[in-house]
N, C-alpha and C positions, 0 to 999 in steps of 0.2 A: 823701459818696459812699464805698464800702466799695471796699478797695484793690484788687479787678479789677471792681469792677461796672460797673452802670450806670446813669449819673444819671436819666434817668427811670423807671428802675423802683426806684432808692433812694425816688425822689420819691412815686411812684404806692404803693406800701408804706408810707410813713409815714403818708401822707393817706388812705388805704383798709384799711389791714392794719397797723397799727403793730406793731412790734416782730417783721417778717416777714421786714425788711431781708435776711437773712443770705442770703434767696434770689437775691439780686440778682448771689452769686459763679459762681450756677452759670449756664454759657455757655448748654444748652438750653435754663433757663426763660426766661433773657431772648430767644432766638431764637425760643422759643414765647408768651412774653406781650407784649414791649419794642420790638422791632424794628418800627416802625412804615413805614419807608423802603422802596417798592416792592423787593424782591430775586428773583433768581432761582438755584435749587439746581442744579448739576452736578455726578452723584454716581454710583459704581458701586455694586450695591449687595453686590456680593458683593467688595470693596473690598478687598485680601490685605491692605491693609498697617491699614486701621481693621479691619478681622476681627479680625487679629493680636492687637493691642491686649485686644482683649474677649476672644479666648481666653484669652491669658497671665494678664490678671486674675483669672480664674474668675469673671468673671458671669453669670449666670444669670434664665433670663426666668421669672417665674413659671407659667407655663401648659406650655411647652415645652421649659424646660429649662435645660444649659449650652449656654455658646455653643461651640460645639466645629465640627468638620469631619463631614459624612456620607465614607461608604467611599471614594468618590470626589474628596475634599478640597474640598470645595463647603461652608462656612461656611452651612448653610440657615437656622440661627438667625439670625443676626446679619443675614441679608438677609433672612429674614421680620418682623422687627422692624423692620429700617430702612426697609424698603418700605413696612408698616403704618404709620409714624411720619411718612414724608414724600408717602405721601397724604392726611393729615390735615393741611397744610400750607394746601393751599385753603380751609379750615375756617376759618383765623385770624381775618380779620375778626369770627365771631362767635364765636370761642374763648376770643379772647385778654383778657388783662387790661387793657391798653389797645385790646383790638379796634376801638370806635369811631375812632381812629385812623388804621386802615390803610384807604390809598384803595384798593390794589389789592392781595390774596391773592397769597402770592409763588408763582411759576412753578417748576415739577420737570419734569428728564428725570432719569430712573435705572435705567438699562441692567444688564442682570445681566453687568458686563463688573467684570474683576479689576484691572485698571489703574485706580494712585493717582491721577496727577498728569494732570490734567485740564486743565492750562491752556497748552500746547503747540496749534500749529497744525499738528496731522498728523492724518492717515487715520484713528489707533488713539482719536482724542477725535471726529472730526467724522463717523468713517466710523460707530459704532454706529449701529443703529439696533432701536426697537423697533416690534414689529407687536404695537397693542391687537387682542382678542377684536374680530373680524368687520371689522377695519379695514388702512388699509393701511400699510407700513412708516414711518415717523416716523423723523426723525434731528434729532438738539442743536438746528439753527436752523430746523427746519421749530415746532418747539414753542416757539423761545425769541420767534419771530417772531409766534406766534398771541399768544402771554401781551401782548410789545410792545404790539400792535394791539388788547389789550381783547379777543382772538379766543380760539376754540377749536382746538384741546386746547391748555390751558396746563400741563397734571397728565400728563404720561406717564410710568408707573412699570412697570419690568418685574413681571409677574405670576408668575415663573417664574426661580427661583432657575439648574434647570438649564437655561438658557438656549434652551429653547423656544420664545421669542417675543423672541429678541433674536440680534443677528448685533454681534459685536467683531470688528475685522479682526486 
Protein backbone atom coordinates (compact mmCIF):
# COMPACT_ATOMS: atom_id res chain seq x y z
CA UNK A 1 0.00 0.00 0.00
CA UNK A 2 1.34 3.51 -1.05
CA UNK A 3 2.05 5.85 2.08
CA UNK A 4 -1.55 7.74 2.10
CA UNK A 5 -3.45 5.38 -0.04
CA UNK A 6 -5.67 2.88 -0.17
CA UNK A 7 -5.61 -0.66 0.01
CA UNK A 8 -8.17 -1.55 -2.24
CA UNK A 9 -7.44 0.53 -4.91
CA UNK A 10 -3.37 -0.29 -4.39
CA UNK A 11 -5.12 -3.66 -4.96
CA UNK A 12 -7.59 -3.03 -7.81
CA UNK A 13 -4.58 -1.25 -9.80
CA UNK A 14 -2.14 -3.89 -9.66
CA UNK A 15 -4.60 -6.64 -10.79
CA UNK A 16 -6.28 -4.29 -13.42
CA UNK A 17 -3.90 -1.42 -14.29
CA UNK A 18 -0.53 -2.29 -13.14
CA UNK A 19 1.90 0.22 -12.50
CA UNK A 20 -1.18 2.97 -11.99
CA UNK A 21 -0.74 2.54 -8.26
CA UNK A 22 0.45 6.19 -7.85
CA UNK A 23 -3.19 7.13 -8.17
CA UNK A 24 -4.19 5.48 -5.28
CA UNK A 25 -2.43 9.06 -3.32
CA UNK A 26 -4.81 11.20 -4.63
CA UNK A 27 -8.11 11.42 -2.02
CA UNK A 28 -10.69 12.22 -5.21
CA UNK A 29 -9.79 9.30 -7.14
CA UNK A 30 -10.13 7.02 -4.38
CA UNK A 31 -13.50 8.85 -3.31
CA UNK A 32 -14.45 8.67 -7.03
CA UNK A 33 -13.38 4.87 -7.71
CA UNK A 34 -12.54 3.00 -4.05
CA UNK A 35 -14.98 4.00 -1.63
CA UNK A 36 -17.31 1.24 -1.79
CA UNK A 37 -19.06 1.92 1.80
CA UNK A 38 -22.61 3.54 1.55
CA UNK A 39 -21.64 7.54 2.30
CA UNK A 40 -23.36 10.45 2.41
CA UNK A 41 -21.73 14.38 1.29
CA UNK A 42 -22.60 17.59 3.37
CA UNK A 43 -21.21 20.34 1.64
CA UNK A 44 -21.56 24.12 0.81
CA UNK A 45 -20.78 24.67 -2.32
CA UNK A 46 -19.71 28.08 -2.37
CA UNK A 47 -17.68 26.82 0.78
CA UNK A 48 -15.32 30.37 1.71
CA UNK A 49 -12.91 28.40 3.38
CA UNK A 50 -12.44 25.23 0.41
CA UNK A 51 -12.96 28.25 -2.33
CA UNK A 52 -10.09 29.90 -0.59
CA UNK A 53 -7.87 27.18 -1.10
CA UNK A 54 -8.56 26.92 -4.95
CA UNK A 55 -8.15 30.62 -5.45
CA UNK A 56 -4.85 31.01 -3.62
CA UNK A 57 -3.60 27.98 -5.66
CA UNK A 58 -4.38 29.60 -9.08
CA UNK A 59 -6.44 26.67 -10.27
CA UNK A 60 -7.96 26.76 -13.06
CA UNK A 61 -10.94 24.91 -14.82
CA UNK A 62 -10.36 24.32 -18.29
CA UNK A 63 -13.71 25.63 -19.93
CA UNK A 64 -14.34 28.53 -17.43
CA UNK A 65 -11.53 29.49 -16.21
CA UNK A 66 -9.68 30.65 -12.66
CA UNK A 67 -11.13 29.95 -9.71
CA UNK A 68 -11.57 33.49 -8.67
CA UNK A 69 -14.56 35.55 -6.91
CA UNK A 70 -17.43 37.43 -9.37
CA UNK A 71 -17.94 41.37 -8.30
CA UNK A 72 -19.96 40.27 -5.63
CA UNK A 73 -17.45 37.73 -3.97
CA UNK A 74 -19.39 34.61 -4.79
CA UNK A 75 -16.59 31.99 -5.87
CA UNK A 76 -18.98 30.82 -9.24
CA UNK A 77 -16.04 28.69 -10.31
CA UNK A 78 -15.35 26.66 -7.58
CA UNK A 79 -19.29 26.08 -7.05
CA UNK A 80 -19.90 25.41 -10.54
CA UNK A 81 -17.38 22.80 -10.49
CA UNK A 82 -18.04 21.36 -7.17
CA UNK A 83 -21.76 21.12 -7.96
CA UNK A 84 -20.95 19.50 -11.41
CA UNK A 85 -18.60 17.15 -9.60
CA UNK A 86 -21.09 16.08 -6.80
CA UNK A 87 -23.91 15.45 -9.07
CA UNK A 88 -22.13 12.89 -10.69
CA UNK A 89 -21.86 11.21 -7.35
CA UNK A 90 -25.10 9.17 -8.03
CA UNK A 91 -23.33 7.91 -11.03
CA UNK A 92 -20.70 5.87 -9.03
CA UNK A 93 -22.14 2.61 -9.10
CA UNK A 94 -21.58 2.63 -12.73
CA UNK A 95 -18.60 4.96 -12.91
CA UNK A 96 -16.42 3.70 -10.61
CA UNK A 97 -13.50 1.38 -10.76
CA UNK A 98 -14.61 -0.71 -8.38
CA UNK A 99 -18.48 0.37 -9.09
CA UNK A 100 -19.69 -3.21 -9.05
CA UNK A 101 -19.08 -2.84 -5.54
CA UNK A 102 -21.11 -0.11 -4.38
CA UNK A 103 -24.61 -1.24 -2.91
CA UNK A 104 -25.88 2.14 -2.67
CA UNK A 105 -24.68 5.55 -4.70
CA UNK A 106 -23.59 8.02 -1.99
CA UNK A 107 -26.25 10.76 -0.95
CA UNK A 108 -25.65 14.81 -1.56
CA UNK A 109 -27.17 17.99 0.01
CA UNK A 110 -25.24 21.02 -1.27
CA UNK A 111 -26.57 24.31 -0.49
CA UNK A 112 -25.16 27.39 -2.10
CA UNK A 113 -24.41 28.34 1.73
CA UNK A 114 -20.65 29.83 2.63
CA UNK A 115 -20.37 28.13 5.98
CA UNK A 116 -17.27 25.37 6.43
CA UNK A 117 -18.06 23.51 9.33
CA UNK A 118 -20.94 21.49 8.93
CA UNK A 119 -20.98 19.25 11.55
CA UNK A 120 -22.50 21.35 14.56
CA UNK A 121 -26.07 21.01 15.58
CA UNK A 122 -27.54 24.53 14.81
CA UNK A 123 -29.94 26.33 12.56
CA UNK A 124 -26.84 27.61 10.27
CA UNK A 125 -26.31 23.46 9.08
CA UNK A 126 -29.81 22.04 9.74
CA UNK A 127 -31.62 25.30 8.89
CA UNK A 128 -30.43 25.46 4.92
CA UNK A 129 -32.57 24.52 2.70
CA UNK A 130 -32.69 23.95 -1.03
CA UNK A 131 -35.81 24.39 -3.33
CA UNK A 132 -35.13 21.98 -6.67
CA UNK A 133 -36.80 23.51 -10.19
CA UNK A 134 -40.64 22.88 -9.76
CA UNK A 135 -40.27 21.45 -6.28
CA UNK A 136 -40.60 22.08 -2.81
CA UNK A 137 -37.90 23.36 -0.14
CA UNK A 138 -35.65 20.32 1.03
CA UNK A 139 -33.42 20.52 4.04
CA UNK A 140 -29.94 18.04 5.20
CA UNK A 141 -32.49 15.40 6.87
CA UNK A 142 -35.43 15.54 4.60
CA UNK A 143 -32.73 14.26 1.82
CA UNK A 144 -30.37 12.43 4.17
CA UNK A 145 -33.68 10.47 5.19
CA UNK A 146 -34.81 9.66 1.35
CA UNK A 147 -30.98 8.26 0.49
CA UNK A 148 -31.40 6.15 4.28
CA UNK A 149 -34.64 4.61 3.00
CA UNK A 150 -33.51 3.68 -0.68
CA UNK A 151 -35.96 6.82 -1.31
CA UNK A 152 -36.00 9.96 -3.44
CA UNK A 153 -34.29 12.77 -3.78
CA UNK A 154 -31.14 11.35 -2.41
CA UNK A 155 -28.96 14.12 -4.94
CA UNK A 156 -29.96 17.76 -3.79
CA UNK A 157 -27.38 20.10 -5.16
CA UNK A 158 -27.95 23.87 -5.40
CA UNK A 159 -28.39 24.92 -9.12
CA UNK A 160 -27.60 28.42 -8.35
CA UNK A 161 -24.35 29.61 -7.03
CA UNK A 162 -26.14 33.06 -6.27
CA UNK A 163 -28.39 31.63 -4.00
CA UNK A 164 -31.56 31.66 -5.82
CA UNK A 165 -32.78 28.31 -4.90
CA UNK A 166 -31.29 28.08 -1.59
CA UNK A 167 -32.03 29.88 1.98
CA UNK A 168 -28.66 29.68 4.76
CA UNK A 169 -29.88 31.25 7.99
Amino acid sequence: MSARGDESCDAWHRLNQPGTESACVDAQHVVRHHVTTPFFVRAGIIDSLLSGNYEESGVRDPVLGPFGRNALGVPLVFATVLARELRMFSQLPSTAEEGSLITRGPGVFAPSCAIHDTIHSNNQVFGATITPDGGSPKRFFDVFGAWRDAGVPSTVVSQDPMRLDTFCP
